[in-house]
C-alpha positions in Angstrom: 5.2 -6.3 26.6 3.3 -2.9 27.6 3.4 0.2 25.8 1.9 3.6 26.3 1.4 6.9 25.1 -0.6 10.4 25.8 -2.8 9.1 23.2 -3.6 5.8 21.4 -6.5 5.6 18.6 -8.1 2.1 19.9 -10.5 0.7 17.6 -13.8 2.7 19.0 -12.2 5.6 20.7 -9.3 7.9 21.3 -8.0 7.0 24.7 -5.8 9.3 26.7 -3.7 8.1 28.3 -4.0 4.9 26.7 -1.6 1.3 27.4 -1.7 -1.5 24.9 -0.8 -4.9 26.8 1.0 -7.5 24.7 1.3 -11.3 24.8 2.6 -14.0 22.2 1.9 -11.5 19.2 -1.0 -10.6 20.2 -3.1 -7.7 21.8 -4.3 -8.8 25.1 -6.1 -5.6 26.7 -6.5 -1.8 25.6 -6.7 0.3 28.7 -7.5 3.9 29.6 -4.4 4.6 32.3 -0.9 5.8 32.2 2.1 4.0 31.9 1.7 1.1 34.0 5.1 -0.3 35.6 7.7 -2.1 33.3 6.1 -0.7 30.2 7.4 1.2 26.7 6.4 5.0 28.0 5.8 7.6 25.5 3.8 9.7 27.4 4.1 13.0 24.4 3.5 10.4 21.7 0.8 8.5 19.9 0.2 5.1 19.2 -1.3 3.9 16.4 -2.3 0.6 14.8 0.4 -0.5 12.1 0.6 0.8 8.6 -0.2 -1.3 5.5 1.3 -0.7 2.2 -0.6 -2.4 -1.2 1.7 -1.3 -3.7 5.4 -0.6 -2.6 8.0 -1.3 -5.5 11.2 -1.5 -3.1 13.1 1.0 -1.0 16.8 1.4 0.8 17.8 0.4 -2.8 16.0 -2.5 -2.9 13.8 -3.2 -6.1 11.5 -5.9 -5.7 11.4 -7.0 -9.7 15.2 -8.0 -9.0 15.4 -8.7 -5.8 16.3 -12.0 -4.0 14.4 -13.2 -1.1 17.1 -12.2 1.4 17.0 -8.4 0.1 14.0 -8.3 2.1 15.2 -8.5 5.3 17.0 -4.9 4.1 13.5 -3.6 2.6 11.6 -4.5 5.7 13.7 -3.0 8.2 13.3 0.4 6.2 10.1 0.1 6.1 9.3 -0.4 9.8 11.4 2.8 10.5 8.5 4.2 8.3 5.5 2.6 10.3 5.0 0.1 8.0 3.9 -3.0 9.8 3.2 -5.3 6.6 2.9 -4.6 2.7 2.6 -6.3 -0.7 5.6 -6.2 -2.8 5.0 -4.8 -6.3 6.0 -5.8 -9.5 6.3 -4.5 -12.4 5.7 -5.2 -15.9 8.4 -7.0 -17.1 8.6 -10.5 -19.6 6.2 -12.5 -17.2 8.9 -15.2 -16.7 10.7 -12.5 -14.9 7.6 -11.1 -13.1 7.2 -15.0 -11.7 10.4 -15.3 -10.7 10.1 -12.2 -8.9 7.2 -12.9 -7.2 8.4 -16.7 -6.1 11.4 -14.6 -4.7 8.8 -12.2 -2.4 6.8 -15.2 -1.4 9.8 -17.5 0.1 10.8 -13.9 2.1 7.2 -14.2 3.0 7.1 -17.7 4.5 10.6 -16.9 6.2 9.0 -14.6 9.0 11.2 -12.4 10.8 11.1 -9.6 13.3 10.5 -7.1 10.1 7.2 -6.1 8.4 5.0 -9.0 7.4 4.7 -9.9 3.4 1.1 -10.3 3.3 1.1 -11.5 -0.6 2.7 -10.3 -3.9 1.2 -7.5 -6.0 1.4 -7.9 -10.2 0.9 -4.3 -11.4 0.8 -5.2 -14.7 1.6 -6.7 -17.6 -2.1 -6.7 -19.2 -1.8 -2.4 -18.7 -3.3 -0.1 -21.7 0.0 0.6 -23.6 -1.2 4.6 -23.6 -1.3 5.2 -20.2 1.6 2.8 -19.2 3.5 5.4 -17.2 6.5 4.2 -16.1 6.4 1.0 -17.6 8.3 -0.3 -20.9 5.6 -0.9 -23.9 7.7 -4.0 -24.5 6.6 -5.5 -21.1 2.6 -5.3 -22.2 0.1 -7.9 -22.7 -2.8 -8.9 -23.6 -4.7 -10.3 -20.4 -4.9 -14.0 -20.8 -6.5 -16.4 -18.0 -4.7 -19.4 -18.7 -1.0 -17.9 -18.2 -2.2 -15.9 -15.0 -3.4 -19.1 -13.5 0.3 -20.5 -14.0 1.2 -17.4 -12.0 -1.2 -17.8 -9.2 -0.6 -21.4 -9.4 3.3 -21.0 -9.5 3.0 -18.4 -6.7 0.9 -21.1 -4.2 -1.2 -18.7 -3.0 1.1 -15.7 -2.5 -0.6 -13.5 -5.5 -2.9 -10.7 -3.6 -3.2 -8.1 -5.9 -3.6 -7.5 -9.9 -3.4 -4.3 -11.7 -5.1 -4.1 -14.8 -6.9 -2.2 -17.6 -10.6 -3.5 -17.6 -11.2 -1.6 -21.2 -8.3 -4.5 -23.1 -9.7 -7.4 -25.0 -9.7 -10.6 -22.5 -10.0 -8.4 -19.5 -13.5 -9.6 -18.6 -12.8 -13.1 -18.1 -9.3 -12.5 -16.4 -10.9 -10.4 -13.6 -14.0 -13.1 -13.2 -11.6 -15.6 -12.9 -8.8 -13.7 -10.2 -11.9 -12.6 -8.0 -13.0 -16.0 -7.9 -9.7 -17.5 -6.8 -10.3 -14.3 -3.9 -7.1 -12.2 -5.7 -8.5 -8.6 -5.6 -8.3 -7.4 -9.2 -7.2 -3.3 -9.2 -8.4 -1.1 -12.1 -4.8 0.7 -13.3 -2.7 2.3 -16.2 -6.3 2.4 -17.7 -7.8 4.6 -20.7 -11.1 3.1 -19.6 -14.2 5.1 -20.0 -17.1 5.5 -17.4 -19.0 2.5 -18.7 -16.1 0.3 -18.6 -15.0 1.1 -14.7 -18.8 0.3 -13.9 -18.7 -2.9 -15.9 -15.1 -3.9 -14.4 -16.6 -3.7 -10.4 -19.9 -5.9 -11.5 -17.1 -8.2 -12.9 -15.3 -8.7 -9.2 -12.6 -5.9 -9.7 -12.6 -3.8 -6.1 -9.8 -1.3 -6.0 -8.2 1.1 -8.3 -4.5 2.0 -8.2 -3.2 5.1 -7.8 -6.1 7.3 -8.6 -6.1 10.2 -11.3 -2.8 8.8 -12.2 -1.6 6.7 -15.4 -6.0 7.0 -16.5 -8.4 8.4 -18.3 -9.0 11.5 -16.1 -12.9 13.7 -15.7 -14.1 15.5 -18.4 -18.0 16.7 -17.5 -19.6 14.9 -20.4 -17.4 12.0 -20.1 -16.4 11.3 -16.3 -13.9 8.5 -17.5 -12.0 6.1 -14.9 -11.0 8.5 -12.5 -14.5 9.9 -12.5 -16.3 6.2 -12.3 -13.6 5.4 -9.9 -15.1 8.0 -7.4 -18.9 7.0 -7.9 -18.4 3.9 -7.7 -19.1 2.4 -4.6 -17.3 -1.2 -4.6 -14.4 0.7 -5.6 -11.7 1.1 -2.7 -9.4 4.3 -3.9 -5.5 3.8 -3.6 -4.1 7.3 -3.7 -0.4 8.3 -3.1 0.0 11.6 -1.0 2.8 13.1 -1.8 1.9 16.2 -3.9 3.8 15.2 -6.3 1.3 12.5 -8.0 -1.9 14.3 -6.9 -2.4 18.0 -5.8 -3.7 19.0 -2.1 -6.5 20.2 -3.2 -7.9 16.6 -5.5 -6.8 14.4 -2.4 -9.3 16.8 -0.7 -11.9 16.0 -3.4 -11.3 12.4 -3.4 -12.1 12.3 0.3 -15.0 14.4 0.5 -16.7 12.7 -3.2 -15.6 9.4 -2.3 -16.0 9.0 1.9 -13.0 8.1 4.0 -14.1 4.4 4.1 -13.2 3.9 0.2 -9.4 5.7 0.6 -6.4 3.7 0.7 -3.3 5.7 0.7 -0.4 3.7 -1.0 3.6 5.0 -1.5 4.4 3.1 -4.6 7.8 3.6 -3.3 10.9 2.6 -5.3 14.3 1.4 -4.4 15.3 4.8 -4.2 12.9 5.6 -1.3 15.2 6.2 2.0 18.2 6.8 -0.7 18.4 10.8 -1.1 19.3 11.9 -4.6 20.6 9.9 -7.2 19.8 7.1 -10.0 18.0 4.5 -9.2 16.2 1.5 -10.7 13.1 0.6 -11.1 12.3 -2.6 -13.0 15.1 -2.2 -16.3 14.2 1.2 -16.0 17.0 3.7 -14.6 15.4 6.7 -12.7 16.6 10.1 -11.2 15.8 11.5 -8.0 15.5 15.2 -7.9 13.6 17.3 -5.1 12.2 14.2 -3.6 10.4 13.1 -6.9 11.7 10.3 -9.1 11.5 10.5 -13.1 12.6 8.6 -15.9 15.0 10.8 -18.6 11.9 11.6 -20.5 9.8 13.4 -17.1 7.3 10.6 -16.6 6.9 9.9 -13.2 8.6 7.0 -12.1 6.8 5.7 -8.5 7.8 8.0 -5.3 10.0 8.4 -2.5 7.6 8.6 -0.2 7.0 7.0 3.2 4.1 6.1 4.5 3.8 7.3 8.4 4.4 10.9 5.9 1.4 9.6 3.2 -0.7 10.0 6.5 0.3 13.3 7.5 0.3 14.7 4.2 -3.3 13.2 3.5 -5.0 14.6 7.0 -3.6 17.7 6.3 -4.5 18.2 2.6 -7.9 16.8 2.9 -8.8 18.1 6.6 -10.0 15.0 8.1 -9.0 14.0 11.4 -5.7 12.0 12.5 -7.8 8.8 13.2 -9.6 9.0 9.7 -5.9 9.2 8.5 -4.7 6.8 9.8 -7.8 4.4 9.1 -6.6 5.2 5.2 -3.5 3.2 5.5 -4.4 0.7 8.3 -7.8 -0.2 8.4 -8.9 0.1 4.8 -6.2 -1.5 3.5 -7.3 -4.7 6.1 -10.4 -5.2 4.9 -9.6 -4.9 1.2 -7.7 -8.3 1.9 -9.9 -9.8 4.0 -7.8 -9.4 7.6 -9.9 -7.1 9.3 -10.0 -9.4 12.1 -6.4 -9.7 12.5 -4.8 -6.0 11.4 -5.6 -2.9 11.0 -6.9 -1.7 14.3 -5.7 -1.8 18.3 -8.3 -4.1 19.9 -7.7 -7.3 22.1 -7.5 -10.1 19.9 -5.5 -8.4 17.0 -2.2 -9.2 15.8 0.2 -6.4 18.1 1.3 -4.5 14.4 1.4 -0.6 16.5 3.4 2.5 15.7 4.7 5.4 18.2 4.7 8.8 16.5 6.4 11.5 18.0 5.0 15.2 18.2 6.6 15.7 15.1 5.0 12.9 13.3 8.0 10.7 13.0 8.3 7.5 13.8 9.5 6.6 17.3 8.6 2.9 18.0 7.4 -0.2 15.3 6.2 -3.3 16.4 4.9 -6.5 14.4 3.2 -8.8 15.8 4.8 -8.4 19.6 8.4 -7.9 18.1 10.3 -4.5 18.2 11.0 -4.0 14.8 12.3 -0.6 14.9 13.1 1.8 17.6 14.5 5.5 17.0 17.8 6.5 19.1 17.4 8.7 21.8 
C-alpha cells in the first residue's frame, strides 16, 4: 500500500508532497514526491501519524466498565473514524471485582486483533481517588490504595494494566505507586486534593503523568501552587489535558503549553459512551448522564467525561494554545508513545514504524485511518 498527500508531518520534517510506502504493517520508505502510481491520493490533505488515546471511557454507546469484549469491535471502529489509531480503555471506579472484570473483558478484545484501533493496555482511573475531588465518580466506589489487592489486578490482568489513576496525598499511596512503577505500570496523579509537596513527592516515588490537568484537583493559589501548580513545574510529569473548552478554557490550555513545553502535553478525550451519540442519556459506569450542547453532566452539574473526539482535541489545542499543527499533533501521537514505552514502534511516520497514519481533510476531518497497514476507516466520497 502507498498513500499520499500535499503534506505529511514525517518524523524530522514537513514534506510536501509527501508518500508513505507500506508493507506487512509496516512503514517501509517516507518520500518527498507526489502520488506515485497505484497509490491512496490525497493531494489537498494531510497525513499524519496515528492518534493515541490514554484515557477513553467508551463511545458509539459503548461503556467500557460494562462492556464485553466484542463491544469493542463497535468502539474501535468509532474511534478510527476519529483518528484514533490505538487507546487504553478506562475504567472507572466501581467495586474492584467489577473494575477486574472489566478490564479482563478489554484485554481479551486486546489479544483478538482486528482491522480496528489497537488496545494497547487497560487504564484503572480509580478506585484509590480522594473522595473530595471524585468528580464523576460514586463515593461508594473509593478506596484506600492497597498493594496487595492491586497486584491481584495486575496479576489477574497478565500484563494488560498500563495505566493507574490515583491520589498520591491518601494513606498507602506511597508504597502502591513504588510498587506499579516497578512492575513498569505508569502511575497518573488524578481526582487529587494533593498539595505542592505531595505532587513533588509522588514523581520521586515513580508516578509520571497526571490526568486531566486542572480538573477533579487541588487547583493554584499563589502561596500554595497545589497539584495543578506542581503538576506544571514538575518536570517528570507528562500533562494529560482534554481540549474541549468545556473542561479547560482556551486561554489555561495556552498556559499549560507555554509553562509546561509541548514535550510534557498529552491531550486525552476521556470520552464516554455517549461520544458519536448526539444528545441524550447515557451511562457512564452506574452513573446515568445527560448530553446537552456537546457537554455531558450528571443530574447534579458535575461534569461527567466529554464527547469529544480526538482528530478535534488536536485542532482545538493548536488553535487555543497557538502552536503549530505538527506540535499538535505530537500531543496526541508522539507524547503519548513515549509515556508507554513505544516510541520505537508508534507515534511518528518513519521507516521502521508500525503504519498507524491519518488523512485529514482541509477541514480537519478525518478522511483516511490506517492501523498498522489495514484500512480501518475511510470517509465516503
Amino acid at each position: 500500500m502507498i498513500v499520499s498527500a500535499g503534506t505529511v508531518l514525517a518524523a524530522d520534517r514537513d514534506l510536501t508532497p509527501g508518500a508513505v510506502v507500506i508493507e506487512d504493517g509496516r512503514i517501509v520508505r517516507v518520500s518527498a514526491e507526489a502520488a506515485p502510481a497505484g497509490a491512496l491520493a490525497f493531494p489537498d490533505a494531510t497525513l499524519i501519524p496515528g492518534l493515541i488515546d490514554l484515557q477513553i471511557n467508551g463511545g458509539a454507546g459503548v461503556d467500557c466498565l460494562r462492556a464485553g469484549a466484542p463491544a469493542y469491535e463497535t468502539l474501535g471502529r468509532y474511534l478510527a473514524a476519529t483518528g484514533v489509531t490505538a487507546y487504553l480503555p478506562t475504567i472507572v471506579s466501581a467495586p474492584l471485582e467489577e473494575m477486574r472484570r472489566a478490564g479482563e473483558a478489554a484485554a481479551i478484545a486486546m489479544r483478538r486483533g482486528g482491522p480496528w484501533p489497537e488496545i494497547l493496555g487497560v487504564h484503572f482511573e480509580g478506585p484509590y481517588l480522594n473522595p473530595l475531588r471524585r468528580g464523576a465518580h460514586r463515593a461508594q466506589d473509593l478506596r484506600i490504595p492497597d498493594v496487595d489487592e492491586m497486584a491481584e489486578v495486575v496479576l489477574r490482568l497478565d500484563g494488560a494494566l498500563r495505566l493507574v489513576t490515583l491520589a498520591p496525598e491518601l494513606e498507602g499511596a506511597e508504597p502502591l505507586v513504588r510498587s506499579l512503577a516497578a512492575q513498569g505500570v505508569l502511575v497518573s496523579i488524578g481526582h487529587t486534593d494533593a498539595a505542592f509537596d505531595d505532587v513533588q513527592a509522588a514523581a520521586k516515588w515513580g508516578a509520571r503523568m497526571v490526568t486531566h490537568l486542572f480538573n477533579a484537583m487541588r487547583g493554584i493559589h499563589h502561596r500554595e501552587p497545589g497539584a495543578a501548580g506542581g503538576a506544571l513545574v514538575t518536570p517528570a510529569l507528562a500533562l494529560g489535558l482534554i481540549a474541549d473548552f468545556a473542561h479547560v478554557h482556551p486561554a489555561i490550555l495556552s498556559l499549560a503549553a507555554h509553562a509546561a513545553g509541548m514535550g510534557r502535553i498529552v491531550l486525552v478525550t476521556d470520552a464516554i459512551s455517549a461520544a458519536g451519540m448526539g444528545r441524550g442519556s447515557f451511562t457512564l459506569g452506574a452513573q446515568t448522564v445527560d448530553v446537552k450542547d456537546s457537554v455531558p453532566r450528571l443530574a447534579d452539574g458535575t461534569l461527567a467525561g466529554s464527547v469529544l473526539q480526538m482528530h478535534r482535541a488536536v485542532s482545538n489545542f493548536a488553535a487555543a494554545a497557538g502552536v503549530s499543527r505538527r506540535d499538535a499533533v505530537q500531543a496526541a501521537s508522539l507524547a503519548p508513545a513515549k509515556l508507554l514505552g513505544l516510541q520505537r514502534r508508534k507515534g511518528r511516520i518513519a521507516p521502521g514504524l508500525d503504519a498507524d497514519l491519518v488523512v485529514l481533510g482541509r477541514d480537519g476531518e478525518v478522511l483516511l485511518t490506517v492501523v498498522r497497514g489495514e484500512i480501518a476507516y475511510r470517509r465516503a466520497s
